[in-house]
KOLMAR-892529 format. One record per residue: residue number from 1; z, x negated, y negated of N, C-alpha, C, O, CB in turn. Coordinates in nm, 4 decimals, m for minus. Atoms other than C-alpha are relative to their C-alpha. Glycine has a CB too. Layout:
BEGIN
(NUM (Z X Y) (Z X Y) (Z X Y) (Z X Y) (Z X Y))
...
REM end
This chain:
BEGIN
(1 (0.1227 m0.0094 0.0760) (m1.4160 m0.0690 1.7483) (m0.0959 m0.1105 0.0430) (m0.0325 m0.2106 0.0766) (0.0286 m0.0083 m0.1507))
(2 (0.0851 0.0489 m0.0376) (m1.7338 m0.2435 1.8393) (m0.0428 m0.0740 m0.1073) (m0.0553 m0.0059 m0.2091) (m0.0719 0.0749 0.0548))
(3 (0.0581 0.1090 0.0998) (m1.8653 m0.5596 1.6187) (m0.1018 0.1001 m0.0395) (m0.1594 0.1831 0.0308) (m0.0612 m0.1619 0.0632))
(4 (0.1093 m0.0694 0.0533) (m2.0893 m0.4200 1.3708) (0.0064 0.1509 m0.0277) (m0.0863 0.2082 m0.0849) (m0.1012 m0.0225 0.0834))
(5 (m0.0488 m0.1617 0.0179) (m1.9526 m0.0608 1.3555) (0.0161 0.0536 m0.1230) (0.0356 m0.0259 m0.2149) (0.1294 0.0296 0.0563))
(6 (m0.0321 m0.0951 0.1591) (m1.9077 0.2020 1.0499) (0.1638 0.0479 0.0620) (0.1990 0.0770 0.1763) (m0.1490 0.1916 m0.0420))
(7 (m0.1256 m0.0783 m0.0393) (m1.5439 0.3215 1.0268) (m0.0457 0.0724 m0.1613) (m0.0943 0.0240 m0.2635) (0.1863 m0.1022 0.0355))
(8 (m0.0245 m0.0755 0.0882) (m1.5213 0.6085 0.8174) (0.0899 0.0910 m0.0615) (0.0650 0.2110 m0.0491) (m0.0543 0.0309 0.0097))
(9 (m0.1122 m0.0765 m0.0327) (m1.1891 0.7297 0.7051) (0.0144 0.0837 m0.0174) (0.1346 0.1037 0.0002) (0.0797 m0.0160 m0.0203))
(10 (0.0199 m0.1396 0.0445) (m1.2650 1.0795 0.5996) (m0.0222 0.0419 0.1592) (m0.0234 0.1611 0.1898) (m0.1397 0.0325 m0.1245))
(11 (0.0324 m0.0682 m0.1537) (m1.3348 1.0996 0.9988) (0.1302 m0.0108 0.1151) (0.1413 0.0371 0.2280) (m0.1442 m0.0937 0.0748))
(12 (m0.0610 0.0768 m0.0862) (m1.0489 0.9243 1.1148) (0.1602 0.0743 m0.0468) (0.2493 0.1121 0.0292) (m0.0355 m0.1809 m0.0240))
(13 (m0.1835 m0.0448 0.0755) (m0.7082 1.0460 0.8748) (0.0551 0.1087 0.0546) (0.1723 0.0974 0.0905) (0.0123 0.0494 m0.1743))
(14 (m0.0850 m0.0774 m0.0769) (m0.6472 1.3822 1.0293) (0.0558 m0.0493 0.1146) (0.1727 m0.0131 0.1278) (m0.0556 0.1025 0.0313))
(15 (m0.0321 0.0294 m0.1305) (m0.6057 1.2260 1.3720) (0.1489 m0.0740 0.0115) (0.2374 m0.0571 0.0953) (m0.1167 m0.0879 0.0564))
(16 (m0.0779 0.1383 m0.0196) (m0.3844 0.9265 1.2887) (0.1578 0.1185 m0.0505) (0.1901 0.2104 m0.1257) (m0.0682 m0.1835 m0.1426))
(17 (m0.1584 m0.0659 0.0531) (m0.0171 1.0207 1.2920) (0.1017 m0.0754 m0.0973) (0.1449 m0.1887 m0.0763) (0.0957 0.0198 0.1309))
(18 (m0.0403 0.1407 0.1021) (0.1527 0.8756 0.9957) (0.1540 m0.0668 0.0176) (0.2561 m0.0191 0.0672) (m0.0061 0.0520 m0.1781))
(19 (m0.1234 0.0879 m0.0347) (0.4100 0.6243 1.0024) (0.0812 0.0198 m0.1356) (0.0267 0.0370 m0.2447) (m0.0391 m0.1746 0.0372))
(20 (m0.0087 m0.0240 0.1532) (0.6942 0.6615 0.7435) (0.1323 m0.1366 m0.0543) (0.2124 m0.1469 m0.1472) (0.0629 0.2028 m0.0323))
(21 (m0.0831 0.1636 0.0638) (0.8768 0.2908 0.7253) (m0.0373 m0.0636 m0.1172) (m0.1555 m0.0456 m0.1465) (m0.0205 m0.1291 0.0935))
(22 (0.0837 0.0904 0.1039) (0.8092 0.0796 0.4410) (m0.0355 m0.1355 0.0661) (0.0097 m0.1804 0.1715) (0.0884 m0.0318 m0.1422))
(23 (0.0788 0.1101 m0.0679) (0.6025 m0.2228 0.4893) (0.0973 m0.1309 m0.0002) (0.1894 m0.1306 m0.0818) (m0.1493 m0.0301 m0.0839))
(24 (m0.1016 0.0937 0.0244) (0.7875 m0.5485 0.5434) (0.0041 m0.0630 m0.1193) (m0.1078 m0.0750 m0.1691) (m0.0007 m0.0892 0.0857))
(25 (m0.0011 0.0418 0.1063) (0.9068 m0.7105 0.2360) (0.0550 0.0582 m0.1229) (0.0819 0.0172 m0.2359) (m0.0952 m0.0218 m0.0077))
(26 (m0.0113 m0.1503 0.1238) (0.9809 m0.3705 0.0655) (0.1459 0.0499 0.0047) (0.1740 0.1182 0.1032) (m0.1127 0.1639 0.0517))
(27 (m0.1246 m0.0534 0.0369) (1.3232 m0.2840 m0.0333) (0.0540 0.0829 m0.0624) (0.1010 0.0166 m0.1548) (0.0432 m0.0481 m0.0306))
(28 (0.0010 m0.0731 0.0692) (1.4210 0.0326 m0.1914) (0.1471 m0.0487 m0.1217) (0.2589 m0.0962 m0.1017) (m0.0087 0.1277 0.0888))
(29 (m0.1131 0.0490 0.1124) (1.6268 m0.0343 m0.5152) (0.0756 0.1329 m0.0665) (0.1913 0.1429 m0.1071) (m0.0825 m0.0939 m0.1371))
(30 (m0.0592 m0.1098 0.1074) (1.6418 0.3181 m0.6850) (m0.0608 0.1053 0.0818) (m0.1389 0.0577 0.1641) (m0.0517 m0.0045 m0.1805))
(31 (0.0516 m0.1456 m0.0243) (1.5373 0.6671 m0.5757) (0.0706 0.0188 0.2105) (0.1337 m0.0300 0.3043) (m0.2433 m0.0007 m0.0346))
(32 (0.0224 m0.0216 m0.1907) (1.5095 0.8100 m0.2241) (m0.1523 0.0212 0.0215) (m0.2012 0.1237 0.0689) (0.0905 0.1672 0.0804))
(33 (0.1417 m0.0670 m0.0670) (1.1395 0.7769 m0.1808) (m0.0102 0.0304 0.1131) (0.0879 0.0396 0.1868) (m0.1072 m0.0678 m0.0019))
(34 (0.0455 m0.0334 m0.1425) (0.9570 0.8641 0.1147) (m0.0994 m0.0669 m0.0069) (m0.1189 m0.1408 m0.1034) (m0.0263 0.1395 0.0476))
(35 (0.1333 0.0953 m0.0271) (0.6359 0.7134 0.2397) (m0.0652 0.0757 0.1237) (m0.0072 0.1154 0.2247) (0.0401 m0.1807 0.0436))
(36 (0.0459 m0.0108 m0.1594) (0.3565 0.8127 0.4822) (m0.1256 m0.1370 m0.0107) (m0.1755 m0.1920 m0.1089) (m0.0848 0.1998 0.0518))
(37 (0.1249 0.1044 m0.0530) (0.0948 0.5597 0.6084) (m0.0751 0.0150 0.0810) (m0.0297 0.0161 0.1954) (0.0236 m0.1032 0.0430))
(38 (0.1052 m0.0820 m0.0909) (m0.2053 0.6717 0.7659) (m0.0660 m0.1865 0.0129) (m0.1261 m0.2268 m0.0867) (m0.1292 0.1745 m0.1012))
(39 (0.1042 0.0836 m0.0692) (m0.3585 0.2950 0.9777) (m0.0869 0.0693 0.0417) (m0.0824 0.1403 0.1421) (0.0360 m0.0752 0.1011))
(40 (0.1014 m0.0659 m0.0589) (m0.6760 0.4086 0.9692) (m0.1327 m0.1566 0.1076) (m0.2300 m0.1316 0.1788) (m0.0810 0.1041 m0.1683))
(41 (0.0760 0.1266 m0.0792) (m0.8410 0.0203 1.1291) (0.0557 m0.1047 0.0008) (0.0631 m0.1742 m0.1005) (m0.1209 m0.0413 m0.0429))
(42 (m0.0436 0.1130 m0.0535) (m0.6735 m0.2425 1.3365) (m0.1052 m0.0686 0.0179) (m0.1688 m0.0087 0.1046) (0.0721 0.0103 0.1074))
(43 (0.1374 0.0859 m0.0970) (m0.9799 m0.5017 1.4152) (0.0646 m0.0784 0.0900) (0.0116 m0.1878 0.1093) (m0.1123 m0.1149 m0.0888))
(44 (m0.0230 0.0760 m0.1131) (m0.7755 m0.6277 1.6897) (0.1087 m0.1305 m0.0895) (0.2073 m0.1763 m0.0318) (m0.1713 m0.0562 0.0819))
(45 (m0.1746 0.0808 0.0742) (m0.5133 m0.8636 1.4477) (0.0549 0.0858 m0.0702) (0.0109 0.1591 m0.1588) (m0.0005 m0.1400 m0.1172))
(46 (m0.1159 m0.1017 m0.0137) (m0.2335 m0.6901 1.4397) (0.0406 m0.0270 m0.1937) (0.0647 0.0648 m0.2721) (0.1565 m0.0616 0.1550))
(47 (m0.0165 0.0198 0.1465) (m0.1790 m0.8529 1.0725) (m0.1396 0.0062 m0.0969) (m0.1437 m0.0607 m0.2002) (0.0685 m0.1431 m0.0153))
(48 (0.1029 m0.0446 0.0744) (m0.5262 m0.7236 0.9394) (m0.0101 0.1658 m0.0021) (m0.0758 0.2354 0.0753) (m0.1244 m0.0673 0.0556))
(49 (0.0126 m0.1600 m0.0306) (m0.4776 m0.3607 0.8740) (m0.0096 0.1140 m0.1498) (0.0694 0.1319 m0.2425) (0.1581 0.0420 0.0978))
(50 (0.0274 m0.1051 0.1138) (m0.6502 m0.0810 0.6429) (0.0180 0.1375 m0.0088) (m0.0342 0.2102 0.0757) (m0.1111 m0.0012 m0.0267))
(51 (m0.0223 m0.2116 m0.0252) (m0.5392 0.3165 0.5631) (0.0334 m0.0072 m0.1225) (0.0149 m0.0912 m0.2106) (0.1446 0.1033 0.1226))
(52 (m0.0265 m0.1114 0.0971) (m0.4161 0.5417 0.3500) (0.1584 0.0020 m0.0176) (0.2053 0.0235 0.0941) (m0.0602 0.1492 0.0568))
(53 (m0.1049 0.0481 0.1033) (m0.0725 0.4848 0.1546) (0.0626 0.1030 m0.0735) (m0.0077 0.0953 m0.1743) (m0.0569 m0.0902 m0.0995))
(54 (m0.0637 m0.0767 0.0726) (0.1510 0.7748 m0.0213) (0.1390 m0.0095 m0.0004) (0.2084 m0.0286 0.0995) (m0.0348 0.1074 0.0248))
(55 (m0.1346 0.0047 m0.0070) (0.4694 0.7762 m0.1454) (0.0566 0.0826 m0.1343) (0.0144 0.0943 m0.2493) (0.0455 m0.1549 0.0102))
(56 (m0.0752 m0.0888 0.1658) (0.6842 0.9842 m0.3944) (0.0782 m0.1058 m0.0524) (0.0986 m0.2085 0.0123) (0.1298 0.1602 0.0210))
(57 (m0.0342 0.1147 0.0316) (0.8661 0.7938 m0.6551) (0.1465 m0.0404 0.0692) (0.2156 0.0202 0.1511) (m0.0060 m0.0025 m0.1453))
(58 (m0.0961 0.0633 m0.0258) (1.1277 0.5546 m0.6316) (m0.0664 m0.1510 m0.0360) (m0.1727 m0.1795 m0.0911) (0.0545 0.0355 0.1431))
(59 (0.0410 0.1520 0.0897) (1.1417 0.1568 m0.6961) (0.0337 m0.0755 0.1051) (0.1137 m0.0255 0.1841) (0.0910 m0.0531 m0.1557))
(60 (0.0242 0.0763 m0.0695) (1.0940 m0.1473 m0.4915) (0.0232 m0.1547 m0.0148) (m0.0577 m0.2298 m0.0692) (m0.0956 0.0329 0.0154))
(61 (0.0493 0.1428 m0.0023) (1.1806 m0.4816 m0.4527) (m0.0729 m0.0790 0.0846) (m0.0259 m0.0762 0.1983) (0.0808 m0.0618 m0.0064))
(62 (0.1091 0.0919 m0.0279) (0.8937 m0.7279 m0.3527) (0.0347 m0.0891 m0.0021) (0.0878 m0.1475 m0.0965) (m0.0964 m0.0083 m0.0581))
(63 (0.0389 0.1613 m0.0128) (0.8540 m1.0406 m0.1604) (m0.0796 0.0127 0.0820) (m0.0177 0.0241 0.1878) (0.0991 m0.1112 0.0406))
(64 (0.1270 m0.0340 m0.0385) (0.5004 m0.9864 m0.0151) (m0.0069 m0.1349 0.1246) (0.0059 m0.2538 0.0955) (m0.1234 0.0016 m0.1467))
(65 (0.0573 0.1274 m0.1036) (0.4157 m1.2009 0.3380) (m0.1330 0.0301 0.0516) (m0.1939 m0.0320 0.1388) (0.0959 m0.0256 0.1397))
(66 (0.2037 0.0363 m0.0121) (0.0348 m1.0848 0.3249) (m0.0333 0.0184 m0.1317) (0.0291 0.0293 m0.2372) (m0.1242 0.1281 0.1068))
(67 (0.0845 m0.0149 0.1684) (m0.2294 m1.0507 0.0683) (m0.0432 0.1546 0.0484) (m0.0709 0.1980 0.1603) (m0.1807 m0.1414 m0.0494))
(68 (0.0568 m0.1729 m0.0265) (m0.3223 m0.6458 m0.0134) (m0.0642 0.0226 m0.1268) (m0.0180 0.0183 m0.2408) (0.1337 0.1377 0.0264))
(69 (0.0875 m0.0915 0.0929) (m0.6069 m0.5030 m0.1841) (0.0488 0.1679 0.0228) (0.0805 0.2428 0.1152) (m0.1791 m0.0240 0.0467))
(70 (m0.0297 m0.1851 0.0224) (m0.5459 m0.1466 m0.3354) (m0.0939 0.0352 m0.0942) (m0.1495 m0.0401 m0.1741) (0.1646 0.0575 m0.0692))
(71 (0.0821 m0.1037 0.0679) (m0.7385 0.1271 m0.4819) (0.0907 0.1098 m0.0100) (0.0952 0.1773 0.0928) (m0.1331 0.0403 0.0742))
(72 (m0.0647 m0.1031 m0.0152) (m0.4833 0.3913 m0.6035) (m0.1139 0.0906 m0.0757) (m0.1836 0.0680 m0.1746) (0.1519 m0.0089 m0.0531))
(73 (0.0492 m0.1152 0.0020) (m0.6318 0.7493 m0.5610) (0.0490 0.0821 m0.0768) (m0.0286 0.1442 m0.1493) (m0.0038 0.0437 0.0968))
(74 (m0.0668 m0.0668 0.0727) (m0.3594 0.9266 m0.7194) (0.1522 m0.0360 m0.0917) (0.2187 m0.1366 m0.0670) (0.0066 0.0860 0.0814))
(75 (m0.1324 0.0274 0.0077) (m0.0470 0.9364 m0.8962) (0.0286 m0.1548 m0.1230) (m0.0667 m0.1953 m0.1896) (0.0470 m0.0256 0.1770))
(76 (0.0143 0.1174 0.1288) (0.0925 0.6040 m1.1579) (0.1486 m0.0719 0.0862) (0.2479 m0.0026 0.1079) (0.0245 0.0767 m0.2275))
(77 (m0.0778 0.0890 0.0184) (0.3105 0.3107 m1.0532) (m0.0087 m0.1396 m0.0935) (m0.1178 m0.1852 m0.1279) (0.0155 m0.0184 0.1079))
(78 (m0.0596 0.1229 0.0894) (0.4529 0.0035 m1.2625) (0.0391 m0.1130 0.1146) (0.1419 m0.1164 0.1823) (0.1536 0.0514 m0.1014))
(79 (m0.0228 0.1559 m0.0242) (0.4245 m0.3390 m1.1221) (0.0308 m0.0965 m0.0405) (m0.0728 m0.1532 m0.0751) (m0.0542 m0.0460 0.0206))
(80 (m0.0422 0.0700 0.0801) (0.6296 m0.6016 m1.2742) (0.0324 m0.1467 0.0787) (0.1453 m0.1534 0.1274) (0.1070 0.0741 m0.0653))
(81 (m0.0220 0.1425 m0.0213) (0.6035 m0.9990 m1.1584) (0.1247 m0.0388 m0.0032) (0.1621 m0.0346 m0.1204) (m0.0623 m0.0758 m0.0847))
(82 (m0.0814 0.0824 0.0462) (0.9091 m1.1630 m1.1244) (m0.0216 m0.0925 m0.1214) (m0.1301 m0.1505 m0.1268) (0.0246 m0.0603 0.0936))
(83 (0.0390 0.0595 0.1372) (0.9281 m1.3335 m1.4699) (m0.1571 0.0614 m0.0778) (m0.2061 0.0021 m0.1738) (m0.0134 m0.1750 0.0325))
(84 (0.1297 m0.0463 0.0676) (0.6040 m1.1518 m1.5796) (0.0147 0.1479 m0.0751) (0.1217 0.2024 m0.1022) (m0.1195 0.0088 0.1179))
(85 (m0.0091 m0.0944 0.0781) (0.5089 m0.8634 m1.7569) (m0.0455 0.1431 0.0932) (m0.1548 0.1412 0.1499) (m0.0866 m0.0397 m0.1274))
(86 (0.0436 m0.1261 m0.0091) (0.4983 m0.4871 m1.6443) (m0.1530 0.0210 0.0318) (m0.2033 0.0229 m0.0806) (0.0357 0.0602 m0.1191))
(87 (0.1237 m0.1319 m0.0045) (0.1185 m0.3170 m1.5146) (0.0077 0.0634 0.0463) (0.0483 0.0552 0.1622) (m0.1083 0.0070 0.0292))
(88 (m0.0079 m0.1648 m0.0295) (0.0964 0.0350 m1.5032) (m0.1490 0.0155 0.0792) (m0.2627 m0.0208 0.0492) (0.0117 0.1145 m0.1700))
(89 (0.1550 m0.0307 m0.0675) (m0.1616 0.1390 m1.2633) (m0.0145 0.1426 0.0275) (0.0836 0.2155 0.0422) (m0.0290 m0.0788 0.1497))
(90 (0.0032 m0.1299 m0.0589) (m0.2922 0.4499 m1.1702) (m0.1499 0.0345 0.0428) (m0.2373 m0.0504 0.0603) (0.0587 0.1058 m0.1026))
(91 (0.1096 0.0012 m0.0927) (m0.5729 0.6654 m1.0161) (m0.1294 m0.0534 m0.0779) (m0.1759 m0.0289 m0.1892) (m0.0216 0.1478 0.0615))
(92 (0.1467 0.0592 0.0101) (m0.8883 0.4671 m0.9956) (0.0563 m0.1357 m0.0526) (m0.0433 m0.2063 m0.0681) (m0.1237 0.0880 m0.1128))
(93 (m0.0360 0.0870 m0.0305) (m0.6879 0.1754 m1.0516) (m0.0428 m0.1216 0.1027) (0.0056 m0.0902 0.2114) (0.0741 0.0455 0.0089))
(94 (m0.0087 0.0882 m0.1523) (m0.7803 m0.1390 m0.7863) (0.0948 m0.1258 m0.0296) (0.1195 m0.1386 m0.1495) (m0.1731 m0.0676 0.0601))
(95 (m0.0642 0.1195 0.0445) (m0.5780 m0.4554 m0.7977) (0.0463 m0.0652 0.1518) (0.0468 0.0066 0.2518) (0.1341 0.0362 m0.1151))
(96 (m0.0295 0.0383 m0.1137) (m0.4597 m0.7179 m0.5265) (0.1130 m0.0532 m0.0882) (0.1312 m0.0837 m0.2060) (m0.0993 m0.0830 0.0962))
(97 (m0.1649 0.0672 m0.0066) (m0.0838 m0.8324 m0.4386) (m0.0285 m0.1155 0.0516) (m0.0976 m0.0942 0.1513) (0.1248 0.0749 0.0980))
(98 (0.0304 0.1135 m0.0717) (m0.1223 m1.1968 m0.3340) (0.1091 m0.0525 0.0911) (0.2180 m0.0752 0.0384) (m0.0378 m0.0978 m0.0899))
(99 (m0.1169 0.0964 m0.1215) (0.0910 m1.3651 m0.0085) (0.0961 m0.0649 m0.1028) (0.0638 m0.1474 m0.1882) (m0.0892 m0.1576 0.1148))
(100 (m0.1057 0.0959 0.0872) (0.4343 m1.4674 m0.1727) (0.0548 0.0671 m0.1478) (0.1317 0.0143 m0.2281) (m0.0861 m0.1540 m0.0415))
(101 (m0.0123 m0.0481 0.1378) (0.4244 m1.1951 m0.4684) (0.1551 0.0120 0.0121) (0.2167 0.0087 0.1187) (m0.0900 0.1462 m0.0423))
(102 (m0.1371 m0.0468 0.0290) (0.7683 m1.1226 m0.6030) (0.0344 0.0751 m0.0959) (m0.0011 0.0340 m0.2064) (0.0728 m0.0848 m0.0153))
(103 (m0.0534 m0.0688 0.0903) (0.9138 m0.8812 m0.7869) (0.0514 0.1859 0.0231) (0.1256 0.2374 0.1068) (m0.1046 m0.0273 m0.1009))
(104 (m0.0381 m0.1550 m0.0127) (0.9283 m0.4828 m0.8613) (m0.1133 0.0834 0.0209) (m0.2187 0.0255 m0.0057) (0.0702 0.0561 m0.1251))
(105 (0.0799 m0.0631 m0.0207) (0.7178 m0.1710 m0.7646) (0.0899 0.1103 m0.0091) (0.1939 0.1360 0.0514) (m0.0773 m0.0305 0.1011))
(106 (m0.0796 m0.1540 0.0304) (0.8161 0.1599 m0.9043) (m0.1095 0.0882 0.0328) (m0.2246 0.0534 0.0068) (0.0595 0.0357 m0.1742))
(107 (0.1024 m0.0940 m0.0123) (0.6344 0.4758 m0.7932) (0.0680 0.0574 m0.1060) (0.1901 0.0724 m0.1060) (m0.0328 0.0809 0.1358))
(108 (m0.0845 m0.0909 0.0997) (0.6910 0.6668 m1.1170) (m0.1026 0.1497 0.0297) (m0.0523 0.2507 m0.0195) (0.0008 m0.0743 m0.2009))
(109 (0.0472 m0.1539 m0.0540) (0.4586 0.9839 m0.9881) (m0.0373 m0.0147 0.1206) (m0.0929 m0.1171 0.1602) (m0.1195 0.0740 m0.0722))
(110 (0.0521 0.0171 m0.1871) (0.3950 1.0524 m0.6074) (m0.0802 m0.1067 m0.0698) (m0.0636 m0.1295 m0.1896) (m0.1096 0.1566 0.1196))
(111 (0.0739 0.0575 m0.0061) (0.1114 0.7905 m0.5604) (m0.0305 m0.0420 0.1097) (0.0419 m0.1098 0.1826) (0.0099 m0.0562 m0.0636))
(112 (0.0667 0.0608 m0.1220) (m0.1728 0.7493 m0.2906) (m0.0991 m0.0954 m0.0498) (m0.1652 m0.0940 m0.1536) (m0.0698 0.1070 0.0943))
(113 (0.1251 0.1260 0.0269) (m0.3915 0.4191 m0.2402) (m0.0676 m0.0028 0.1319) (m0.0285 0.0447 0.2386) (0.0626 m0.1769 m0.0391))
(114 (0.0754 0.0795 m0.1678) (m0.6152 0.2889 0.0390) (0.0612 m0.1699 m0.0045) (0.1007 m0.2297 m0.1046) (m0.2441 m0.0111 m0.0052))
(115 (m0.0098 0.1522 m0.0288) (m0.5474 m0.0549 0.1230) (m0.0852 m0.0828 0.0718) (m0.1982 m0.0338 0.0723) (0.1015 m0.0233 0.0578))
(116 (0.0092 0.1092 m0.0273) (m0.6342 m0.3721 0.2949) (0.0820 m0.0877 0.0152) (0.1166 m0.1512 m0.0844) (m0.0537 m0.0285 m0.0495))
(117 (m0.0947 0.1097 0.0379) (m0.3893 m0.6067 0.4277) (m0.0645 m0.0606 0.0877) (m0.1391 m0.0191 0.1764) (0.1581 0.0047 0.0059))
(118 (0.0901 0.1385 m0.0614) (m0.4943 m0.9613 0.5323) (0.1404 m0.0789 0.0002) (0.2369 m0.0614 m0.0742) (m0.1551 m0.0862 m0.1201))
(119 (m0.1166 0.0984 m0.0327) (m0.2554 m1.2395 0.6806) (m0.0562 m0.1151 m0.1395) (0.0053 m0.2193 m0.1620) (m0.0054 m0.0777 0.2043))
REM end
């Protein structure tokens, strides 16, 4: 992509072929989810990367080594802090995970987000 550019991911998501690992940090605890991940923009650091996010449920343990902004589109998961309290998020939801988070992530209905991850 060229400094100064529009990315638009409504132009870009059919193309990308999705990946279906979980992200590092992510441990499945309960279910058999699945996952796809549509990288829809590398800017050239390999640890700055934004797309499209789905997964059916299942539950997660968290120890986060970037920071991620989300916007879930669809669907409802439960985020619970190590030592903290439970938030339920869902669509139209936004919230950020900060470098170092810990704890749980349950998909309790499919659920898609966009993201943002930053080193």
């Amino acid at each position: 992509m060229a400094t100064g550019s529009l990315v638009v991911f409504d132009n870009l998501l059919g193309a990308i072929e999705p990946l279906t690992q979980f992200p590092g940090g992510w441990s499945v605890i309960d279910g058999r989810p699945e996952a796809q991940n549509r990288k829809v923009y590398t800017p050239g650091d390999p640890n700055m990367v934004s797309g499209k996010w789905s997964c059916s449920p299942g539950k997660f343990s968290l120890n986060t080594v970037v920071w991620e902004f989300c916007h879930v589109i669809s669907g409802k998961c439960i985020i619970t802090p190590e030592g903290g309290e439970p938030q339920t998020l869902e669509a139209g939801g936004t919230f950020i995970v900060e470098k170092g988070f810990r704890g749980t992530w349950e998909v309790v209905q499919t659920m898609t987000k966009f993201y943002v991850v930053a080193p």
